[in-house]
C-alpha positions as CSV (number, residue, x, y, z in Angstrom):
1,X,22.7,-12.3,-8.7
2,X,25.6,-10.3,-9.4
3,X,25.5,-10.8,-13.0
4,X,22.0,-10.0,-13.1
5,X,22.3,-6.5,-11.2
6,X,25.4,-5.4,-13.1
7,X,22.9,-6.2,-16.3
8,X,20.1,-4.0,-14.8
9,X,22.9,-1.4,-13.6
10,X,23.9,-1.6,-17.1
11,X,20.6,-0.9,-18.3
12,X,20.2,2.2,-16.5
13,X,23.8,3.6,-17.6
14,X,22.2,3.2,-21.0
15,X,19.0,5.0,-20.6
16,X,21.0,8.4,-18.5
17,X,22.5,8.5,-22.0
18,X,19.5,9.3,-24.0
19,X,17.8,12.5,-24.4
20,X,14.4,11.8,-23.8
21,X,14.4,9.8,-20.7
22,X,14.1,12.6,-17.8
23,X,15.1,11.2,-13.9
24,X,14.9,7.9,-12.1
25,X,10.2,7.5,-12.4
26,X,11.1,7.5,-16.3
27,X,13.7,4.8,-16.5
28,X,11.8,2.5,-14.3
29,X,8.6,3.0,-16.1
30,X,10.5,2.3,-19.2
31,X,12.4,-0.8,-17.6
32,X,8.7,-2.0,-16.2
33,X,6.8,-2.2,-19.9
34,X,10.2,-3.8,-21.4
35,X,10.1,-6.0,-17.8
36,X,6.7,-6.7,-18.3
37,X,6.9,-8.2,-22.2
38,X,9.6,-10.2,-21.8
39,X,8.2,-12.0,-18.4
40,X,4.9,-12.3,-20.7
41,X,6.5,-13.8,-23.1
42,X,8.6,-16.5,-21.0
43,X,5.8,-17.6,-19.1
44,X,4.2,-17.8,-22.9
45,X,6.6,-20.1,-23.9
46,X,5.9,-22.1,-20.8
47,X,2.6,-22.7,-21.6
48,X,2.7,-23.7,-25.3
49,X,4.9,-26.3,-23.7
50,X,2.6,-27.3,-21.0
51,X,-1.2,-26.4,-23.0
52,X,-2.1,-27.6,-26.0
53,X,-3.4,-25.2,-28.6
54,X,-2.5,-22.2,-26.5
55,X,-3.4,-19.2,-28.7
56,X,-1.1,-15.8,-27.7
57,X,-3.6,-12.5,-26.9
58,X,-0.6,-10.5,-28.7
59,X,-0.6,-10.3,-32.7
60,X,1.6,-12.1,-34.5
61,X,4.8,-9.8,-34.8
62,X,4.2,-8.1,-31.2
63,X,5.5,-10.3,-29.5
64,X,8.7,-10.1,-27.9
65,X,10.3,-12.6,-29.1
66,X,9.2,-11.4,-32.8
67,X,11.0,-8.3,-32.4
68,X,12.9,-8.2,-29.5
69,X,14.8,-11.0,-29.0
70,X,17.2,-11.0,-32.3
71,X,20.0,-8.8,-31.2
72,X,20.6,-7.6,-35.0
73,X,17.0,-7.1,-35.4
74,X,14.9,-3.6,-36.1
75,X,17.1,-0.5,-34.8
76,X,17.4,3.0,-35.1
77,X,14.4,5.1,-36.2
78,X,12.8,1.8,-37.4
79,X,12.7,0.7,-34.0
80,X,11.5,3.8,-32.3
81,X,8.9,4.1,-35.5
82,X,7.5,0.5,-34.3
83,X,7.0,0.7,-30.7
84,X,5.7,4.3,-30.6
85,X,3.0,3.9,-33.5
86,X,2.5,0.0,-33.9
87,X,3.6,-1.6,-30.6
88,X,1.9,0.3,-27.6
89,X,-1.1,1.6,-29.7
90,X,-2.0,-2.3,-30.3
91,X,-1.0,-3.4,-26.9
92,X,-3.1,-0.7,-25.6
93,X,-6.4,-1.5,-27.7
94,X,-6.6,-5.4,-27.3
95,X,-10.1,-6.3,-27.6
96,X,-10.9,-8.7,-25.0
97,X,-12.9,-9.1,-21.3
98,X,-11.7,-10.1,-18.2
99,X,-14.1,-12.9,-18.1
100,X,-13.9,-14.3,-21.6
101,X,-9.7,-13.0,-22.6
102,X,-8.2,-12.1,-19.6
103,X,-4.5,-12.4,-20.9
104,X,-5.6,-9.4,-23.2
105,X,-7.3,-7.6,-20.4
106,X,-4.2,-7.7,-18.7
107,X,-2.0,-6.7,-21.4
108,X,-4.6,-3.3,-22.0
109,X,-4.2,-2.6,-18.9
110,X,-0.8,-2.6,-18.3
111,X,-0.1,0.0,-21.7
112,X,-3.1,1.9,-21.7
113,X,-1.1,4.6,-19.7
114,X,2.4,3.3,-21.2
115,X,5.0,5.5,-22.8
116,X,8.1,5.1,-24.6
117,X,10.4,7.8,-23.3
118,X,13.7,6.8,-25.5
119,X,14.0,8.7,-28.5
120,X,17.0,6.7,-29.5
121,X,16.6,3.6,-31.8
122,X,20.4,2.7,-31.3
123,X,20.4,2.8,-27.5
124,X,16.9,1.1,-26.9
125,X,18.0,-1.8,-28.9
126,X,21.2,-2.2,-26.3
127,X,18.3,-1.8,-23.4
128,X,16.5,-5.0,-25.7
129,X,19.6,-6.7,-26.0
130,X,20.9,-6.8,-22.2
131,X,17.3,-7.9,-21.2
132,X,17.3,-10.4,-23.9
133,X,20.0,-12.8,-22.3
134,X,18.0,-12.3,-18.9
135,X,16.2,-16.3,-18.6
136,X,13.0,-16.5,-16.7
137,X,12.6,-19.5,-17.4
138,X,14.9,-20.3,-15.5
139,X,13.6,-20.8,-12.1
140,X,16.9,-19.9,-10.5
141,X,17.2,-16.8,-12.4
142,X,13.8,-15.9,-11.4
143,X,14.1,-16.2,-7.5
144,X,17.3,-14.3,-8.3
145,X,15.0,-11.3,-10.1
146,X,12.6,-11.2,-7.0
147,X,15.1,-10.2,-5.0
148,X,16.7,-7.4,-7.4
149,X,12.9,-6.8,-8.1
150,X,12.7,-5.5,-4.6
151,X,15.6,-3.2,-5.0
152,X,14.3,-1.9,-8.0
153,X,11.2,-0.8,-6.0
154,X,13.1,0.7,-3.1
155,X,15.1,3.0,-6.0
156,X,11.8,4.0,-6.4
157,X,12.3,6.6,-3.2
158,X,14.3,8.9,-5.6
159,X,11.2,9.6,-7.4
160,X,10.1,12.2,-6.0
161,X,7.0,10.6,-3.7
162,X,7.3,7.0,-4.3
163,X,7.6,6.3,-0.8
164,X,3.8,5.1,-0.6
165,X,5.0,2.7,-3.4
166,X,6.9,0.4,-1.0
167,X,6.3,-0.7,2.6
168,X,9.7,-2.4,4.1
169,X,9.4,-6.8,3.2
170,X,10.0,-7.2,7.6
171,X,6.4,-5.1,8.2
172,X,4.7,-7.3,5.4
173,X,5.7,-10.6,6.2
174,X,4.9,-10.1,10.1
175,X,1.1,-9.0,9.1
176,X,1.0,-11.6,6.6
177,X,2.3,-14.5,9.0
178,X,0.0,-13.0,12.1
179,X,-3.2,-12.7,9.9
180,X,-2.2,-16.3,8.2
181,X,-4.0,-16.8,4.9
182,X,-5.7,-20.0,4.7
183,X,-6.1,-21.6,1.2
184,X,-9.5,-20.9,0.0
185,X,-9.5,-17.0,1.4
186,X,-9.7,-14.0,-0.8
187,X,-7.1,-12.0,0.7
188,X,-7.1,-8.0,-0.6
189,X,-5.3,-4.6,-1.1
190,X,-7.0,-1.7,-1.9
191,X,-4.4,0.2,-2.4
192,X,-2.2,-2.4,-3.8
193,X,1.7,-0.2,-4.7
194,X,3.4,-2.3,-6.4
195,X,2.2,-5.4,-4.5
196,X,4.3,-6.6,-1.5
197,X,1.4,-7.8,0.5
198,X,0.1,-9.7,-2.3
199,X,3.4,-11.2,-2.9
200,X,3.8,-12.1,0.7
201,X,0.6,-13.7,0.8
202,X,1.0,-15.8,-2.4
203,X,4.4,-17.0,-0.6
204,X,2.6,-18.2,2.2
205,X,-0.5,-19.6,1.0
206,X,1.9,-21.5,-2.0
207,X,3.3,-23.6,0.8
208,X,-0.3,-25.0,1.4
209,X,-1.2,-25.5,-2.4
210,X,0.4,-29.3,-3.0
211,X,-2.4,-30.5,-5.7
212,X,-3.3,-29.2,-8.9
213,X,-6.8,-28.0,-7.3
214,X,-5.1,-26.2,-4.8
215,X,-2.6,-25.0,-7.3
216,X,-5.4,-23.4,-9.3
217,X,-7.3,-22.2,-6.5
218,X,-3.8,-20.4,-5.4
219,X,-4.0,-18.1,-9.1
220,X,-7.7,-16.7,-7.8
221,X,-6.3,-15.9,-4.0
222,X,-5.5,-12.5,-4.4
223,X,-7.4,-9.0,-5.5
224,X,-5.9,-5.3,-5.5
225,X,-6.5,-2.2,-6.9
226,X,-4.0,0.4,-8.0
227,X,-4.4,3.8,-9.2
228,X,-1.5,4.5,-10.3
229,X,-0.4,3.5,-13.7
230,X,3.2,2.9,-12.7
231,X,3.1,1.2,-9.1
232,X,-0.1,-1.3,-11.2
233,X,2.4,-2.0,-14.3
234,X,4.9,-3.1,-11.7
235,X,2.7,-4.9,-9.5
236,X,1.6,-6.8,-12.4
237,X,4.7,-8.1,-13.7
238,X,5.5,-8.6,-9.9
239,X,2.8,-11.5,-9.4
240,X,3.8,-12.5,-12.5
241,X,7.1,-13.4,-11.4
242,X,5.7,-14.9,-8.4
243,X,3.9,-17.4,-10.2
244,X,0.4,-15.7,-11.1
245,X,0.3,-16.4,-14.5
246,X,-2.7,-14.1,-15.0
247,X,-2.9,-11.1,-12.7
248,X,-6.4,-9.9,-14.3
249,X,-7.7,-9.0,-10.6
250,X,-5.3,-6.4,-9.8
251,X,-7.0,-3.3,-11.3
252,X,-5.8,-0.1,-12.6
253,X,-8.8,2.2,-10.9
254,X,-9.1,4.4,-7.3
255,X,-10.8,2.1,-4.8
256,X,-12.3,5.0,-3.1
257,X,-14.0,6.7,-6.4
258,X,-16.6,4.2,-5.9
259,X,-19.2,5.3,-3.7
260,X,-19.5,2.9,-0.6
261,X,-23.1,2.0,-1.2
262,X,-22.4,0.5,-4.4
263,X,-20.2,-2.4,-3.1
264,X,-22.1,-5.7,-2.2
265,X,-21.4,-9.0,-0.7
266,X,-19.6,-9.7,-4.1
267,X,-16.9,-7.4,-3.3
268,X,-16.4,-8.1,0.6
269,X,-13.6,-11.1,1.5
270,X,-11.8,-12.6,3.7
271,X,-8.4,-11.1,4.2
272,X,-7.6,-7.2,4.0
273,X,-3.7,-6.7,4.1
274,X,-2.8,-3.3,3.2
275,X,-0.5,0.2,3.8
276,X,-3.0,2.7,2.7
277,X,-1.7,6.5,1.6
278,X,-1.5,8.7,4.6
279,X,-0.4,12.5,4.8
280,X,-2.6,13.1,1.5
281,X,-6.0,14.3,0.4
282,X,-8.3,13.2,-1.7
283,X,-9.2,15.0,-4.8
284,X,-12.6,16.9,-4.2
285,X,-16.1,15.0,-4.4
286,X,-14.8,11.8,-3.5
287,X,-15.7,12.0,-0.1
288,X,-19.6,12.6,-1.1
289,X,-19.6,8.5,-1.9
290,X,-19.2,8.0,1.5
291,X,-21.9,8.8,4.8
292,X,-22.3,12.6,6.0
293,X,-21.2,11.7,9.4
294,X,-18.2,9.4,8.2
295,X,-16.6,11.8,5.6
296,X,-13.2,13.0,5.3
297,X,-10.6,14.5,2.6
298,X,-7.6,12.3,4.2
299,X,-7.4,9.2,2.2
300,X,-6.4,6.9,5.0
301,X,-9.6,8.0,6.8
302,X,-11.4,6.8,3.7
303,X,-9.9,3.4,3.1
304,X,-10.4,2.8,7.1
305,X,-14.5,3.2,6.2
306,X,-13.8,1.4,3.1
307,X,-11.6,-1.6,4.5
308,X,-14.8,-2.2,7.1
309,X,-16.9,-2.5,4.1
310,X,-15.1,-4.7,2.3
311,X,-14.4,-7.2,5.1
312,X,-17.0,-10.5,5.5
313,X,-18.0,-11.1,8.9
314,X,-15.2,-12.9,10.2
315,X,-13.2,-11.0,8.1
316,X,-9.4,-10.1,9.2
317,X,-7.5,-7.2,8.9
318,X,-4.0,-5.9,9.3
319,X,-3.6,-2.0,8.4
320,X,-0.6,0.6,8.8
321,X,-1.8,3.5,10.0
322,X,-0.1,7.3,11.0
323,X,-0.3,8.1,15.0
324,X,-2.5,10.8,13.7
325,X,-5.3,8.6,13.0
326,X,-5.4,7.1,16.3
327,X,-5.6,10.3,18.5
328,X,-7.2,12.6,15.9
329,X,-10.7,14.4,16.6
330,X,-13.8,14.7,14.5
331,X,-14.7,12.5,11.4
332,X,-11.7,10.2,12.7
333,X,-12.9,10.0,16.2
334,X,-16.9,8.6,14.4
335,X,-14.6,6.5,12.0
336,X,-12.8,4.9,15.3
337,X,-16.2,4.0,16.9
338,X,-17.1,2.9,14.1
339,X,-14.4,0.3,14.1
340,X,-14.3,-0.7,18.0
341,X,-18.4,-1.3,17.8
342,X,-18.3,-3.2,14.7
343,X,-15.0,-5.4,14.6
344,X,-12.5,-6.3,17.6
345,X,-9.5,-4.0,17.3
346,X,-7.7,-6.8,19.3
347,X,-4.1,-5.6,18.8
348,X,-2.2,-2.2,18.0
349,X,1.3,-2.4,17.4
350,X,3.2,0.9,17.9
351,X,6.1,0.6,15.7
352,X,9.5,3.2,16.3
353,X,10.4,6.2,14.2
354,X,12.4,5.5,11.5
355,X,10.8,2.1,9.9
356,X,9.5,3.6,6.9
357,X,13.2,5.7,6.4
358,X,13.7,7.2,4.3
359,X,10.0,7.8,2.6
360,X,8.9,9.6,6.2
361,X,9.9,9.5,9.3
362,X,5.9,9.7,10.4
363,X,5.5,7.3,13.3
364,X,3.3,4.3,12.4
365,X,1.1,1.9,13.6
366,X,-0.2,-2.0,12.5
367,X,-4.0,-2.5,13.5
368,X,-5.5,-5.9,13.9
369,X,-9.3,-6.4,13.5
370,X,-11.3,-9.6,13.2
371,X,-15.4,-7.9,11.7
372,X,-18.6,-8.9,13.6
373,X,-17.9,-8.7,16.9
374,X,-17.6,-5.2,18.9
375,X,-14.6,-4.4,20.9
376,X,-14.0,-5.4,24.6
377,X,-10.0,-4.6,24.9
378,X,-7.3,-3.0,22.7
379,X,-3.7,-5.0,23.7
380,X,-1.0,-2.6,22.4
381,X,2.5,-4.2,22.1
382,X,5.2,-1.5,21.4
383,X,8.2,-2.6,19.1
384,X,11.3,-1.9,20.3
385,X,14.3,-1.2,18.5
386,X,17.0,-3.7,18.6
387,X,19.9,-3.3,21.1
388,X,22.5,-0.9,19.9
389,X,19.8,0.4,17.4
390,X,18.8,3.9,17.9
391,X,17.0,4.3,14.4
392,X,16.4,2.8,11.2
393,X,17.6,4.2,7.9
394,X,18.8,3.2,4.2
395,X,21.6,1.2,5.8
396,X,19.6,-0.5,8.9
397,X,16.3,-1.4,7.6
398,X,14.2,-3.2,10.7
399,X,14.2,-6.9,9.5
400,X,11.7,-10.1,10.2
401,X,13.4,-11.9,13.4
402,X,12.8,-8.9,15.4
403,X,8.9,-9.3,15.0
404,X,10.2,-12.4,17.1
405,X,8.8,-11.5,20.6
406,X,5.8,-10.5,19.3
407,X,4.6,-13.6,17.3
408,X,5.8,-15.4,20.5
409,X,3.8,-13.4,22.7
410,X,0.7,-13.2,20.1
411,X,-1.2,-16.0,21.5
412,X,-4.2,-17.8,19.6
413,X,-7.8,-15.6,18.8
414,X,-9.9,-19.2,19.5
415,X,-9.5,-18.3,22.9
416,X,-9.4,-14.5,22.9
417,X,-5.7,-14.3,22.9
418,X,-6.2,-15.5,27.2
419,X,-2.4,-16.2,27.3
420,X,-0.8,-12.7,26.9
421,X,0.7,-11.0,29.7
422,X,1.5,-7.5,30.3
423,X,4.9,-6.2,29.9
424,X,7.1,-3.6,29.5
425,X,6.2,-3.5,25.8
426,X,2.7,-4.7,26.1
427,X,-0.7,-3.6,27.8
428,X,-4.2,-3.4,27.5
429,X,-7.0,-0.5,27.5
430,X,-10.7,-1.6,27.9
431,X,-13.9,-0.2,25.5
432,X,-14.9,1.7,28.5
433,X,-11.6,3.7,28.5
434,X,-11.5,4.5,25.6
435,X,-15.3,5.4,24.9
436,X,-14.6,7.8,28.2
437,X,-11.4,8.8,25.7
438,X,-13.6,9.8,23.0
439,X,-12.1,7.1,20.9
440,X,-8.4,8.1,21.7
441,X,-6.6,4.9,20.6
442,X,-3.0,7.1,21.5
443,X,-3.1,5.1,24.6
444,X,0.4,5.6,25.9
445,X,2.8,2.9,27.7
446,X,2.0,2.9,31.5
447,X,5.2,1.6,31.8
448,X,7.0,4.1,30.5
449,X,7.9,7.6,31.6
450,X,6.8,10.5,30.2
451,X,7.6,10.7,26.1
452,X,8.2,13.5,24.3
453,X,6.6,13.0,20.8
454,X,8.5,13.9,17.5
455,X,5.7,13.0,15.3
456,X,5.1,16.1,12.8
457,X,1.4,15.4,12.5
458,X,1.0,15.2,16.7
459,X,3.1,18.4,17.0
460,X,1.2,20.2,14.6
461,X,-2.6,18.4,16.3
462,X,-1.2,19.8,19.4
463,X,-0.3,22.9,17.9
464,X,-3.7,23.6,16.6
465,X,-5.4,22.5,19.6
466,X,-2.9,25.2,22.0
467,X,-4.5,27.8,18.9
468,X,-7.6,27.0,19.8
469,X,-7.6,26.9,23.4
470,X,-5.8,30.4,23.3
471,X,-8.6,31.3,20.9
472,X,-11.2,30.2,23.0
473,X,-9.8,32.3,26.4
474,X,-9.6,35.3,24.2
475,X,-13.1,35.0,23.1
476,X,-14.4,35.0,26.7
477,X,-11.8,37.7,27.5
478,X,-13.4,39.7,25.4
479,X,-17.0,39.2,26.2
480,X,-16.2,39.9,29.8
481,X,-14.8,43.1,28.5
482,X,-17.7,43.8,26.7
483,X,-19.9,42.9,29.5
484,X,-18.0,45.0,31.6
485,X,-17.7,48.0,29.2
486,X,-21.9,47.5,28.9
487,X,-22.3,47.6,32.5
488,X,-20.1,51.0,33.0
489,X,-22.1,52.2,30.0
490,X,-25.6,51.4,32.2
491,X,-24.4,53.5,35.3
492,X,-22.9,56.7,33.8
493,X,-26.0,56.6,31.8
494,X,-28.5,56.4,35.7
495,X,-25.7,58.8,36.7
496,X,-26.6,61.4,33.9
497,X,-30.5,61.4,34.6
498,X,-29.9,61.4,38.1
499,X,-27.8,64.7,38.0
């Protein structure tokens, strides 16, 4: 592992040096389309070993191996010269569907929005070479790169607002083992990153897959969508590494740009993992594909109507979510009825500030809905932070085991979760509570004191709703004023004719 970060290190020293490649989002884009071709092309040559007559989607002399892998091969300008004008532009313009060449579709996809930032022949080819002694086929060296894979895509945070790239491995691996993909489920992200719930669920439904059948029904588990060429290049060569040898379902699109009435039974499935963007809007007209009473500009409010769509009946779900979308008013408040009348919001859980340091410090939560069936009672379970832990960061990152006392508290759906108990962390709030709450899901711990909230967006809710109420008192100051200004008028006036 050491050998093979000090390479990647490496790597980056050699791209600061050359003029053209501009911050931390340009090297790794550049790292990911070199990534990307050499992974291709290792799990190429495994199978022309295991396939016989395998025929390569890339042209002969595109290959990586044709061109990369000598290290005294094409440099300089001549290099530069080949990848910008013959490389990408072929890579990019593949002819080939996902149905009848989906190795090509892939490959289009992946450098339809890829650019070569180095403007140096000399340095790329040392960028080649390091990569070149890198073995995937190795399957030790591989498990090694998943890990410095990982690290890669939490270097990511000095890009400016790649937070909503990455969500911390602990937070996906507890929704993945609580949700518990079964072999033969479609499991989902619509708003896929760079694909760590995907990953996670791969890993867990790969321990079930022990024939060849299962094996192949394993490479058609998973779908996402990305919309972001970067985060999509990377979550491709991601399941790549993790065994999907042909990530053709993970598309390069917006999920929401789609108006809601257009998806069928087709598109629904079985499994929706996902970490949707929060704190952002949507760009304008995309809320007209979805219903007059349901529409929003804030994109997690439009994946929430969009994630209840997509589900089958019976479908499961595990969401992040802001504390603003629980307590927030108007479209949210419709979208949250929505929810608790058409699936069972069974479980909240209320996770600390700090998890998703150092993207944002914006409190979160993880919803758990099973579609069909409405809503009786929300169980809320707040995470606590680990003794001598006052926050996370950088340094402390929250971690797996302590998603310990939850899983043991969890308790089975088959029998409507009947052996949970209240305590100090965990209670329950009926429908009736929190239809009388006009959909508030911020149901706090009774067990608790008062809290003071930190949260940004609940300050600034509460902010707005103190503007309001002050607002609203001026307003009837004022007509009282009026009304008592009009009413002086009236008897000066009968005093005047009276005189």
């Amino acid at each position: 592992m050491s050998n093979l970060s000090s390479s990647i290190k490496s790597i980056q020293d050699i791209m600061r040096q050359d003029s053209g490649v501009d911050g931390d989002a340009q090297r790794l884009s550049q790292l990911t389309w070199l990534l990307f071709l050499k992974v291709f092309d290792a799990l190429e040559e495994e199978l022309e070993f295991t396939q016989d007559n395998y025929q390569s989607p890339i042209p002969t002399g595109m290959r990586w191996r044709d061109w990369a892998a000598d290290g005294e091969g094409i440099t300089g300008e001549a290099l530069i010269d080949f990848v910008d004008n013959q490389l990408i532009p072929t890579l990019a313009s593949l002819p080939g569907s996902i149905e009848h060449n989906p190795r090509a579709y892939v490959l289009r996809s992946v450098f339809d929005d890829t650019y070569n930032y180095m403007k140096s022949g000399h340095l790329l080819r040392q960028v080649i070479n390091k990569l070149a002694v890198i073995d995937f086929n190795r399957q030790a060296e591989r498990h090694q790169f998943n890990d410095l894979y990982e690290k890669l895509l939490k270097d990511l945070q000095a890009a400016g607002n790649a937070g909503e790239f990455y969500t911390p491995r602990a937070v996906t691996q507890f929704m993945t083992d609580i949700i518990n993909p079964q072999l033969g489920e479609v499991v989902m992200d619509p708003a896929t990153g760079t694909g760590g719930f995907l990953v996670c669920a791969i890993e867990h439904l790969r321990l079930q897959a022990q024939t060849p059948e299962q094996q192949a029904l394993l490479q058609t588990a998973v779908r996402g969508v990305e919309k972001k060429p970067l985060p999509h290049s990377l979550c491709v060569t991601n399941l790549m590494l993790h065994g999907i040898e042909v990530p053709s379902q993970i598309k390069n699109d917006n999920t929401l740009s789609r108006p809601l009435r257009d998806y069928t039974k087709a598109d629904q499935v079985d499994i929706i993992l996902t970490n949707p963007p929060f704190g952002g809007t949507e760009e304008p007209g995309i809320e007209d594909g979805f219903p007059a009473d349901l529409r929003s500009r804030e994109t997690a409010d439009l994946f929430m109507i969009l994630i209840m769509k997509l589900l089958k009946d019976g479908g499961r779900a595990a969401v992040v979510l802001p504390d603003g979308f629980l307590f927030g008013e108007g479209s949210k408040s419709r979208i949250k009825e929505k929810l608790l009348t058409e699936c069972n919001l069974h479980t909240i859980v209320r996770l600390p500030n700090g998890v998703f340091n150092p993207y944002t410090g914006i409190k979160t939560n993880i919803l758990f809905f099973t579609k069909g069936q409405p809503t009786q009672e929300v169980w809320y379970y707040e995470h606590p932070y680990p003794v001598g832990v006052k926050n996370y960061n950088k340094t402390k990152p929250i971690h797996i085991k302590e998603f310990d006392a939850e899983k043991a508290w969890w308790g089975s759906a088959a029998d409507g979760y009947a052996s949970r108990e209240q305590t100090e962390q965990a209670w329950k709030v009926s429908i009736d509570q929190l239809r009388a709450a006009n959909w508030n899901l911020d149901q706090k711990n009774p067990h608790v004191g008062e809290q003071v909230s930190h949260d940004p967006d609940e300050l600034l809710a509460q902010y707005q709703q103190l503007q309001a109420d002050a607002q609203a008192l001026r307003n009837e100051l004022q007509a009282m004023l009026a009304q008592s200004l009009a009413g002086g008028a009236h008897v000066a006036d009968a005093a005047a004719l009276k005189n």
